[in-house]
C-alpha positions as CSV (number, residue, x, y, z in Angstrom):
1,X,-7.1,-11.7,10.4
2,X,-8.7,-10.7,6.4
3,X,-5.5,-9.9,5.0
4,X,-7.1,-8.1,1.7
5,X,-4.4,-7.4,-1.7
6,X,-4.3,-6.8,-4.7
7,X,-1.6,-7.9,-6.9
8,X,0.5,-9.0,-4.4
9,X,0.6,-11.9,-1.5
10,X,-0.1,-14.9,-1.8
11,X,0.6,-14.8,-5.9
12,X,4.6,-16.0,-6.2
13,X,4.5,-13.0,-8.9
14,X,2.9,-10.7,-6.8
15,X,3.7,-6.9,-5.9
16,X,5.1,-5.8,-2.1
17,X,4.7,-9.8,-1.3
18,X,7.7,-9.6,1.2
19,X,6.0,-7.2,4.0
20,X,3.1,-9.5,4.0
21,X,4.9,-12.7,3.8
22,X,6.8,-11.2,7.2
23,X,3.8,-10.1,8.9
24,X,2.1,-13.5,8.4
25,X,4.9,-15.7,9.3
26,X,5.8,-13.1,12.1
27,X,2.4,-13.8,13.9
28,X,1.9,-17.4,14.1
29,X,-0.7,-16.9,17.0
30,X,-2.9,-15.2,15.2
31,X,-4.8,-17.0,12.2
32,X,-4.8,-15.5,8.4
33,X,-7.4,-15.7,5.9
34,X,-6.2,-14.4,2.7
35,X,-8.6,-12.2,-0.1
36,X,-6.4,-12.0,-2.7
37,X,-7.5,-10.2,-6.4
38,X,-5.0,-10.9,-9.3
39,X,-4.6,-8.4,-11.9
40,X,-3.7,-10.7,-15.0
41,X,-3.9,-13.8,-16.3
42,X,-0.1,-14.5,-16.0
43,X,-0.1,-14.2,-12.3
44,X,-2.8,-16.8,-11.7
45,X,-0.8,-19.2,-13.7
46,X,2.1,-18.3,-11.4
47,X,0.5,-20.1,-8.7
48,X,1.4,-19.0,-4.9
49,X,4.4,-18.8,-2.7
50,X,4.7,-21.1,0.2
51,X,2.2,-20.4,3.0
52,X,2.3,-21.0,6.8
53,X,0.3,-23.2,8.6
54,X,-1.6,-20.6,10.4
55,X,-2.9,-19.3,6.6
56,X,-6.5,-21.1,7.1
57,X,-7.7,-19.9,4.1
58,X,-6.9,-18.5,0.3
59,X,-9.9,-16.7,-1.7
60,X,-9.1,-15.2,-4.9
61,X,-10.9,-13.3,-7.9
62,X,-10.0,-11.8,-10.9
63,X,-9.5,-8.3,-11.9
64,X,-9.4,-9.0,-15.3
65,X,-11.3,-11.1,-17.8
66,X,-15.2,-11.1,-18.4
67,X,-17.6,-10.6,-15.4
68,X,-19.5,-14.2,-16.2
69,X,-15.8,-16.1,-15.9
70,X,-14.6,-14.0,-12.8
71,X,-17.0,-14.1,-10.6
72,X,-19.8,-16.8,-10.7
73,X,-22.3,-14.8,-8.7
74,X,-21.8,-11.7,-11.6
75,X,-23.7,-12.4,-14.6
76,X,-27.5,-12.8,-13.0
77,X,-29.5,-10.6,-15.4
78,X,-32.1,-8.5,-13.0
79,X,-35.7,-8.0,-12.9
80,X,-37.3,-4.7,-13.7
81,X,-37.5,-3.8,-9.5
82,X,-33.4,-4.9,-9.5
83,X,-32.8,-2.7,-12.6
84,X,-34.8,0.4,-10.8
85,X,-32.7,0.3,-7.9
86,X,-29.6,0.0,-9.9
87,X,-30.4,3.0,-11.8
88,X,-31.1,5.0,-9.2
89,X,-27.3,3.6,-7.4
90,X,-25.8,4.5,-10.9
91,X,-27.3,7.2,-11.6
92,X,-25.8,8.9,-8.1
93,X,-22.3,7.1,-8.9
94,X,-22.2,8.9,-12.3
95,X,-23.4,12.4,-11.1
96,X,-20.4,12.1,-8.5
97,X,-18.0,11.1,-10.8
98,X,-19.1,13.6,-13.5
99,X,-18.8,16.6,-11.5
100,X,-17.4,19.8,-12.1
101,X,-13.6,19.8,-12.1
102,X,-12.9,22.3,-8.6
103,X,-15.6,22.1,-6.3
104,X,-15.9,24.4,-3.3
105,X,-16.1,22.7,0.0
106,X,-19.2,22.4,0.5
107,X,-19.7,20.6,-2.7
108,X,-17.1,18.4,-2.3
109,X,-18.8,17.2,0.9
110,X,-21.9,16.5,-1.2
111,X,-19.9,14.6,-3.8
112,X,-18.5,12.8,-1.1
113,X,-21.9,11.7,0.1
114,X,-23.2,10.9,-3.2
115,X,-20.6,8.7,-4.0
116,X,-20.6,6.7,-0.6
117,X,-24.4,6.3,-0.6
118,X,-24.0,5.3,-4.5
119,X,-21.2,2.9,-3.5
120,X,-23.2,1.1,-0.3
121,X,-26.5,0.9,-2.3
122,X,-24.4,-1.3,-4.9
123,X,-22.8,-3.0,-2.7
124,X,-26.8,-3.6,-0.8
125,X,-27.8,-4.6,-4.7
126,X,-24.9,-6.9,-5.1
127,X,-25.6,-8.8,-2.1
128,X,-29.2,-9.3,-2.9
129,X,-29.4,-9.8,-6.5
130,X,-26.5,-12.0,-7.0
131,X,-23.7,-9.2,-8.5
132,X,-23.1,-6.4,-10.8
133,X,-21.2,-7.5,-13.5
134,X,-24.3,-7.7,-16.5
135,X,-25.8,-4.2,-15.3
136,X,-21.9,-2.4,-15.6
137,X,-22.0,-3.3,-18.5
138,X,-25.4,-2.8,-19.6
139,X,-27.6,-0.3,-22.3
140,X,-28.7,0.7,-18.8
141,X,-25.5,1.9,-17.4
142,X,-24.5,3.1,-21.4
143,X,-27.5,5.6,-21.0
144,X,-27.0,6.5,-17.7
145,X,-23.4,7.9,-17.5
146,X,-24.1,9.6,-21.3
147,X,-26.7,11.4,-19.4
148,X,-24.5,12.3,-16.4
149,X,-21.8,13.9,-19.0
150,X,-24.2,15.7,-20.6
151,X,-25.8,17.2,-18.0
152,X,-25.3,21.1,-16.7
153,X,-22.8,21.4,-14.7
154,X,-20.8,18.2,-15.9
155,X,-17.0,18.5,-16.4
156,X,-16.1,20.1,-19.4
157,X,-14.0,17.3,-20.3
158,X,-16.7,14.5,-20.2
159,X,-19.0,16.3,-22.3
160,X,-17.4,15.0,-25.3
161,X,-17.8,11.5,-24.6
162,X,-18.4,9.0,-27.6
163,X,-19.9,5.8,-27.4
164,X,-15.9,4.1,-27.3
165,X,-15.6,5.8,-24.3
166,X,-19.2,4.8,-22.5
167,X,-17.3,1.4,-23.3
168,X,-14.2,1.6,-22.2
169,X,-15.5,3.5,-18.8
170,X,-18.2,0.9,-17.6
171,X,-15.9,-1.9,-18.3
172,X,-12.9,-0.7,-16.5
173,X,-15.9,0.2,-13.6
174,X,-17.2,-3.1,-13.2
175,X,-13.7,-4.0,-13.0
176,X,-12.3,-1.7,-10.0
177,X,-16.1,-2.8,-8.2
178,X,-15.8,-6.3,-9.0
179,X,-15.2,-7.1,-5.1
180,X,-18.7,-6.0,-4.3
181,X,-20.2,-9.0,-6.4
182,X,-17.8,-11.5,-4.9
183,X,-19.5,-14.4,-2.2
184,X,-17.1,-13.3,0.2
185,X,-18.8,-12.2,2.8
186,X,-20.9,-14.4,4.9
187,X,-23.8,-16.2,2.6
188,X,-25.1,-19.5,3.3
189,X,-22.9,-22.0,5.5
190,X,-19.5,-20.1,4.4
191,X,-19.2,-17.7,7.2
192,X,-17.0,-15.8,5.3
193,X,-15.4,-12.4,6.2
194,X,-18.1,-12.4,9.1
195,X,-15.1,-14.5,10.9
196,X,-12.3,-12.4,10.9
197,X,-11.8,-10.2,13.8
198,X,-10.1,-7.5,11.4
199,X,-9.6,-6.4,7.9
200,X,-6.3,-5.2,6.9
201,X,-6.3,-4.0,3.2
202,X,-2.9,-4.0,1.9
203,X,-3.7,-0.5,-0.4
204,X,-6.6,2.0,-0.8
205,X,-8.0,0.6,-3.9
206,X,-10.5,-2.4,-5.0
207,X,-8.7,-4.4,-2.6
208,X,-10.0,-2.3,0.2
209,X,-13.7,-2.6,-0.7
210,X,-14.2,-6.4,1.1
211,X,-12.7,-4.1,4.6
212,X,-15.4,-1.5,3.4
213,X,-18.4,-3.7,3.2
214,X,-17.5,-6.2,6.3
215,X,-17.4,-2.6,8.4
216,X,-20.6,-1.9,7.1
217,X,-22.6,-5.4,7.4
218,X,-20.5,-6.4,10.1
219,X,-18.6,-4.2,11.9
220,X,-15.5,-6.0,11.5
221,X,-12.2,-2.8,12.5
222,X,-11.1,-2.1,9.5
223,X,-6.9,-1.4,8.9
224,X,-5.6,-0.1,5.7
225,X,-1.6,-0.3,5.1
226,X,0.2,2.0,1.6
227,X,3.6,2.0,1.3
228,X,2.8,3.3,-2.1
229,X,0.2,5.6,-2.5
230,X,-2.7,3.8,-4.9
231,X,-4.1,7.0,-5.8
232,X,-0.5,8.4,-6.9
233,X,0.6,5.3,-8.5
234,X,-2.6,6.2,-10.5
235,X,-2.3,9.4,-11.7
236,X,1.6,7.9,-12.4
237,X,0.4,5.3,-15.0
238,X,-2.4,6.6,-16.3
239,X,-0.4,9.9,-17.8
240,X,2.2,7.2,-18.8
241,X,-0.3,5.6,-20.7
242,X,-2.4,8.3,-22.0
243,X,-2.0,7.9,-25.3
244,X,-3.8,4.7,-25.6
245,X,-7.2,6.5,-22.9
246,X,-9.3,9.4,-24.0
247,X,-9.9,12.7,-21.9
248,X,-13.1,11.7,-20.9
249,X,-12.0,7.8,-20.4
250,X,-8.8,9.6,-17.8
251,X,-11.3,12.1,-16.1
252,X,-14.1,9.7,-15.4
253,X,-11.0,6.8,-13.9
254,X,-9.6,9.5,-12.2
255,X,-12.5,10.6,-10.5
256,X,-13.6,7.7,-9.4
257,X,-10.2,6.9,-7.8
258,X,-9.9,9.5,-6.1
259,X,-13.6,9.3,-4.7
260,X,-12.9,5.7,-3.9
261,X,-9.4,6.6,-1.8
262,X,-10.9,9.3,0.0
263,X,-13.8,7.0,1.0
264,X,-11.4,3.9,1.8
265,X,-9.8,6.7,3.8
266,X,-12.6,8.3,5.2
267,X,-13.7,4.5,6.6
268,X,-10.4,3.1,7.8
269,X,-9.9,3.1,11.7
270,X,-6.4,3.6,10.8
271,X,-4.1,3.9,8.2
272,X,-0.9,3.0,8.5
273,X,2.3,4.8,5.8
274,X,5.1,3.7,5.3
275,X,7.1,6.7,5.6
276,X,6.3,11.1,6.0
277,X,6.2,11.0,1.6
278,X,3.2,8.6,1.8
279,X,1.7,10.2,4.7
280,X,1.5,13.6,3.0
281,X,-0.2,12.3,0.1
282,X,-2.6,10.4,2.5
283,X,-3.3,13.7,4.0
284,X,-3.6,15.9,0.8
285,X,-6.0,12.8,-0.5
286,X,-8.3,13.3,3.0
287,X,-6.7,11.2,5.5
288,X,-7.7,12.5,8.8
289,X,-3.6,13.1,10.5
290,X,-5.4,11.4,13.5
291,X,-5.9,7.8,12.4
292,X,-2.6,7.8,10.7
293,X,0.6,5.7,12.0
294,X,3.6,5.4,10.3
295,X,5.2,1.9,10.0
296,X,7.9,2.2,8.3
297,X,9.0,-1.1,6.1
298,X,11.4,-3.8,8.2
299,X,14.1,-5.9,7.0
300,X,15.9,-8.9,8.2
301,X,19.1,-7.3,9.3
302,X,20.9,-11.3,9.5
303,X,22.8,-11.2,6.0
304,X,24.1,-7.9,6.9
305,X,25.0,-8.6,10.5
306,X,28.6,-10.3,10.1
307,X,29.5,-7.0,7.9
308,X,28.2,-4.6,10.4
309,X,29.4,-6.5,13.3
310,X,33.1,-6.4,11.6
311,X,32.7,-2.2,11.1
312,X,31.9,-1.9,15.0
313,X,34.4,-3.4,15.9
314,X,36.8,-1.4,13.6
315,X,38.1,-3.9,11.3
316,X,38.6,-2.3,8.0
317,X,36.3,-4.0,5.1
318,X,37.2,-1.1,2.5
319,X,40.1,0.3,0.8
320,X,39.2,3.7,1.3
321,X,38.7,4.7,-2.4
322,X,35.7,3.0,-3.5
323,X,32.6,4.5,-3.7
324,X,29.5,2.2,-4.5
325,X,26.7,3.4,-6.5
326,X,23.4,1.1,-5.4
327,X,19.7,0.8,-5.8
328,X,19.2,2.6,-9.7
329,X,20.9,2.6,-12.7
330,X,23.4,4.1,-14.6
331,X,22.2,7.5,-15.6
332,X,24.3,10.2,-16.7
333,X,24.4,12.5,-13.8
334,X,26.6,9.3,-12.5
335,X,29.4,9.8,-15.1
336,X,29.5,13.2,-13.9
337,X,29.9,12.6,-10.5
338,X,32.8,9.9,-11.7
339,X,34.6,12.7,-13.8
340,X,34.2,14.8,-10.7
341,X,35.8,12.8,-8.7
342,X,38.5,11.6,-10.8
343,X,39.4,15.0,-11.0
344,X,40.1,15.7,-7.4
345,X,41.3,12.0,-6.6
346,X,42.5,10.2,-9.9
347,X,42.7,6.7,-8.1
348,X,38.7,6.6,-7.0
349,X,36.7,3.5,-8.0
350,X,33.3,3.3,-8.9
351,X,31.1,-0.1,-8.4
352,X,27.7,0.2,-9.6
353,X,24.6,-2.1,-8.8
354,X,23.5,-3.1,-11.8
355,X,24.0,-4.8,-15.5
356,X,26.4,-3.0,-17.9
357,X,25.2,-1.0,-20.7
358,X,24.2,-3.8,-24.0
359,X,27.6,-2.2,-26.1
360,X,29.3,0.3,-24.1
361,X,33.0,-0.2,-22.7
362,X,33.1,0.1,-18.7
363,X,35.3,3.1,-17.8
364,X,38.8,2.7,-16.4
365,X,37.9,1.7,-12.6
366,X,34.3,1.3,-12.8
367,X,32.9,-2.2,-12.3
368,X,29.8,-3.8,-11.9
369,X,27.9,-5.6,-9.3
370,X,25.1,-7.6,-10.1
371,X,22.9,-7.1,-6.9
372,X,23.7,-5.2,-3.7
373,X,24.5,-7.8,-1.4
374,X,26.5,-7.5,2.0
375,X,29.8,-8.3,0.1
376,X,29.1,-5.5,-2.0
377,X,28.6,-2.7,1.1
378,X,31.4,-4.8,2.4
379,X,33.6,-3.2,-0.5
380,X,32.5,0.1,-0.5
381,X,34.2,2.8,1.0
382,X,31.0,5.3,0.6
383,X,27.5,4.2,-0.3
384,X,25.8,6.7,-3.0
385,X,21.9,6.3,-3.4
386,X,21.4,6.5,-7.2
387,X,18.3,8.2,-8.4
388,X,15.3,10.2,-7.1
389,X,14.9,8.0,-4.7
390,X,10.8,8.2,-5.0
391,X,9.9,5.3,-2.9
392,X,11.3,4.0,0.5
393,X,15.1,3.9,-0.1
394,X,15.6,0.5,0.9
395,X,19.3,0.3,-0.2
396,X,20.0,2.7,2.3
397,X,18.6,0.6,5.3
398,X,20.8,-2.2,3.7
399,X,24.1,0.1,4.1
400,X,22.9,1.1,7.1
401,X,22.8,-2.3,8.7
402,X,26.6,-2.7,7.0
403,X,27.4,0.0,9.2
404,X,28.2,2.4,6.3
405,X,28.5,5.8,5.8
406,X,26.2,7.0,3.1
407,X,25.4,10.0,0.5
408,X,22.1,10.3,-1.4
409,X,20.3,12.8,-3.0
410,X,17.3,14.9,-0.5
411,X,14.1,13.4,-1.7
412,X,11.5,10.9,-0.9
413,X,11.9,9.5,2.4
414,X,15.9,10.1,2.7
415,X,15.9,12.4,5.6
416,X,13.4,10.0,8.0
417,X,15.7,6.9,7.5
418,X,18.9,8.0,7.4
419,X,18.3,11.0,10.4
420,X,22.1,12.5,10.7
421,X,23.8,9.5,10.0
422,X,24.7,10.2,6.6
423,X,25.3,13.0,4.1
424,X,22.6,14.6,2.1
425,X,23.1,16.6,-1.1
426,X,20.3,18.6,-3.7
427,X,19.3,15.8,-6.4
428,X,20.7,15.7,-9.4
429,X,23.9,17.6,-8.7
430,X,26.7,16.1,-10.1
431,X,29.5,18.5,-8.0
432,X,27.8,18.5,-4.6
433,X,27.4,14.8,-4.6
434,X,31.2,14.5,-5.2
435,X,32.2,16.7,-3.2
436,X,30.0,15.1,-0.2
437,X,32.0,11.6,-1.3
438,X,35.4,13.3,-1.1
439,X,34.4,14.6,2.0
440,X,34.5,10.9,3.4
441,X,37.1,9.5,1.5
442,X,39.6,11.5,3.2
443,X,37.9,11.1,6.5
444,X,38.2,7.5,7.7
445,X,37.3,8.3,11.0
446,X,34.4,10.3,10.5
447,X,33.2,7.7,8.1
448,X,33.4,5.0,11.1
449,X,31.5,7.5,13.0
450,X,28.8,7.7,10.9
451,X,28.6,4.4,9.9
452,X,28.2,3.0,13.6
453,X,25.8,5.7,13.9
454,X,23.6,4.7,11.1
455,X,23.8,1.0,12.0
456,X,22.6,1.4,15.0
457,X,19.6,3.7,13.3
458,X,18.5,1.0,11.1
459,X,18.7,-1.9,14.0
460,X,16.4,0.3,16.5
461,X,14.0,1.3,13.6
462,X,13.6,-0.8,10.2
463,X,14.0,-4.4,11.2
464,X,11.7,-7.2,10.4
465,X,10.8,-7.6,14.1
466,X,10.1,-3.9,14.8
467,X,7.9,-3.7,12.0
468,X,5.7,-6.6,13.0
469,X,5.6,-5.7,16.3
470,X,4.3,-2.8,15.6
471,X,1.3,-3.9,13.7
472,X,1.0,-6.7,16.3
473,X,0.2,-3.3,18.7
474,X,-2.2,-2.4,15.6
475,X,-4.2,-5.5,15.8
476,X,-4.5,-6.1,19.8
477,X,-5.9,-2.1,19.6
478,X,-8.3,-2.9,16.3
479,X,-9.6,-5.9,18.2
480,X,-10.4,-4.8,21.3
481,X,-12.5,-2.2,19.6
482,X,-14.7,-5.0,17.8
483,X,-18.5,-4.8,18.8
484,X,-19.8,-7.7,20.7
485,X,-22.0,-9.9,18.5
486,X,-20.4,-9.4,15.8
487,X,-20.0,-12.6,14.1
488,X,-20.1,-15.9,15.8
489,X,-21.2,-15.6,19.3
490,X,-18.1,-15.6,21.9
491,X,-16.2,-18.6,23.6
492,X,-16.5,-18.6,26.7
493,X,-13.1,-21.0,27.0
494,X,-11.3,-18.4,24.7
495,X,-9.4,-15.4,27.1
496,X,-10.5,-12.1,25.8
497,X,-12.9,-13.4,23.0
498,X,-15.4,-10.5,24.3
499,X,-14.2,-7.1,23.6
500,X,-12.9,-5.0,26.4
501,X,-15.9,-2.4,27.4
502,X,-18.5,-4.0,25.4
503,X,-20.6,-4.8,28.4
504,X,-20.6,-3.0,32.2
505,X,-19.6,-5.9,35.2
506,X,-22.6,-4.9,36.7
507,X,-26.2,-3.7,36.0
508,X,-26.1,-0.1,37.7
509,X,-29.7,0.8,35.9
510,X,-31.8,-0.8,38.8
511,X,-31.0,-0.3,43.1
512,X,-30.3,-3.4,44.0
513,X,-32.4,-4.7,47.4
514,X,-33.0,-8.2,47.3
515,X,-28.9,-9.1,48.5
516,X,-28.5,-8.9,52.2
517,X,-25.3,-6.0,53.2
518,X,-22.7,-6.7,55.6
519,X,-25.3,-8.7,57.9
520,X,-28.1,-6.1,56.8
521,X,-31.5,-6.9,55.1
């Protein structure tokens, strides 16, 4: 298995590391060859986390840093036949990315071709020529996207793009297509990403090209896994940080993203979210609904099992009064909710996940927990998910497995993992989320009811070994569907090392009449 990331596994500093680090060590019969890019300089130094034994292989690049340093294959200057077919590739990559801002569907259909046959013939050029690092960043590539903005038709906001900007756009290019010039994929005696029997791309982003081109030269299935959308996470950051981009530096990035994830998309046998928020945004972003499976995230439910194992069996953990505020911070719809509820029930408590405020006195029977642990669900009477709750609510699965009654606000993926085992109130209402908690304060009963409830939830659904047994499923389905001769030749000793279908038992093209039947010539 091509387990392709970005950011993340195998670096000890790395983003969403846990999933993967469970999937790996959750399949020991299946080998893993890891294609890892690091974003910066700091995370190479970090080194790696501890790797199974069944991890063959690590190969890692770059995302950062100057083409000639990153990638040894990238800084080949080209010959005047290379830099013709580059400009043409470049030329088609800029006109995509340049176009205008609300194209009808028609159009987008031919921006979606222009881009794809722009992206292959780079990644063709790449593999010939030895890389694309020097012509990214290039006069060439300069002249060619100045022309692109220029042109009729261009968006209005690329039109005004200074020379700054041609800069700042053809390096952060060569960046995000850095993959394509990497020697990962099959040259000489390295065999490459011609031997894995699948590519599974932990996002739809640069780490997703490698699954891209091994499709494409090699028909290798090709799996790609968000439980955060790349494109959103995008858009997020880059209006974060929009004071240090121009307009045309943000439209050009953006357009190329989203090309890129609707291609990755477009590609993909399937795409697996991690809950219906992601999904949504796969589908708005061109995600056919077909080729989409939700797995949700799992978690090892063993450091919660001796607290949920005590509430099924109705031993009391709680003193009925505390309500425990987990998985955000302090914000000041929480002292709302506290004033609320000291109101109707002066002797509440309040235990919040978190540090205290740097200079600010706690408030009379508010305390502090440093991280939500089992003895911290253990204490609490009701469980409160703080915030917006904008990615999977994984506090939630953690009171779940506590066997916990809950309240959190309706947003994100609330309503697909708690179901009807806990309360749900409108976000950032201060009075409807105290009421909900009053509600089970002074209902210990129905508070065991839902907590067994939601306990039982979160075992059936969002453990560890549910969520690697379902992409277990993933990968017996993707292989099976692998072409015959597709990288090295099959074993005959190895069960099942020809894929199912790939060739008919017998040859029904001729009548057979040389065999003698029952006794018959």
């Amino acid at each position: 298995m091509g387990l392709l990331t970005e950011g993340g596994y195998p670096y000890a500093s790395g983003e969403g590391g846990q999933w993967c680090d469970q999937l790996v060590r959750g399949l020991p019969g299946h080998d893993f060859e890891i294609c890892a890019l690091s974003r910066r300089a700091r995370q190479d130094a970090g080194g790696w986390c501890d790797l199974p034994e069944h991890v063959r292989r690590v190969r890692t690049a770059p995302l950062w840093g100057d083409p000639a340093g990153a990638v040894g294959r990238a800084h080949r200057a080209y010959g005047r036949r290379e830099r013709r077919r580059f400009g043409a590739y470049f030329a088609g990559l800029a006109e995509a990315l340049t176009a205008t801002v609300e194209p009808g569907p028609e159009d987008r259909k031919t921006q979606a071709y222009r881009f794809a046959d722009a992206l292959n013939g780079l990644a063709d050029l790449a593999r010939d020529a030895g890389g694309l690092g020097s012509a990214l960043r290039s006069e060439q590539a300069l002249r060619i996207l100045e022309s692109a903005c220029r042109a009729p038709g261009s968006h209005p906001a690329a039109y005004g793009i200074r020379v700054a900007d041609l800069l700042a756009v053809t390096a952060l290019l060569e960046r995000a297509l850095r993959p394509l010039s990497l020697d990962w994929y099959g040259t000489g005696t390295d065999r490459g990403l011609t031997g894995v029997d699948l590519c599974h791309a932990t996002s739809a982003g640069p780490a997703a090209l490698p699954g891209l081109l091994a499709k494409r030269f090699f028909g290798t299935p090709f799996l790609v896994t968000e439980y955060e959308v790349r494109l959103r996470a995008y858009y997020l950051n880059s209006a974060a940080s929009a004071a240090g981009l121009s307009l045309p530096v943000r439209t050009l990035l953006s357009a190329f993203h989203r090309q890129l994830t609707a291609e990755i998309y477009a590609r993909a046998d399937i795409i697996t979210p991690g809950d219906a928020q992601v999904r949504r945004w796969q589908e708005r972003c061109g995600a056919e609904p077909g080729r989409l499976r939700t797995v949700h995230p799992g978690l090892d439910p063993g450091p919660y099992e001796a607290v949920g194992e005590r509430s099924e069996a109705g031993e009391r953990t709680d003193d009925g009064l505390t309500v425990l505020w987990a998985g955000g911070k302090a914000e000041p719809y929480l002292w709302e909710t506290l004033a609320a509820l000291r109101q109707a029930e002066p002797e509440v408590r309040m235990r919040i996940v978190g540090d205290p405020v740097p200079g600010v006195q706690p408030a009379f029977g508010v305390s502090y927990e440093p991280e939500a642990g089992p003895g911290a669900y253990a204490a609490g009477s009701v469980v409160v998910l703080a915030g917006g709750a904008e990615s999977f609510p994984t506090p939630l699965v953690e009171a779940m497995f506590c066997g916990r009654a809950t309240v959190s606000p309706d947003s994100a993926a609330v309503r697909e993992v708690i179901g009807g085992t806990g309360l749900v109130v409108p976000p950032r209402n201060a009075a409807a989320l105290a009421a909900a908690c009053l509600d089970l304060l002074h209902d210990a009963g129905r508070r065991a009811r839902l907590g067994a409830a939601a306990r039982a939830r979160a075992l059936e659904l969002f453990t560890t070994e549910r969520h690697v047994t379902d992409f277990h499923g993933i990968y017996l389905e993707l292989i099976s569907r692998a072409p015959e001769g597709r990288g090295a030749a099959p074993d005959p000793a190895v069960p099942f090392s020809r894929a199912a279908g790939s060739r008919a038992p017998v040859d029904l093209t001729h009548r057979q009449t040389s065999p003698t039947w029952a006794g018959r010539p």
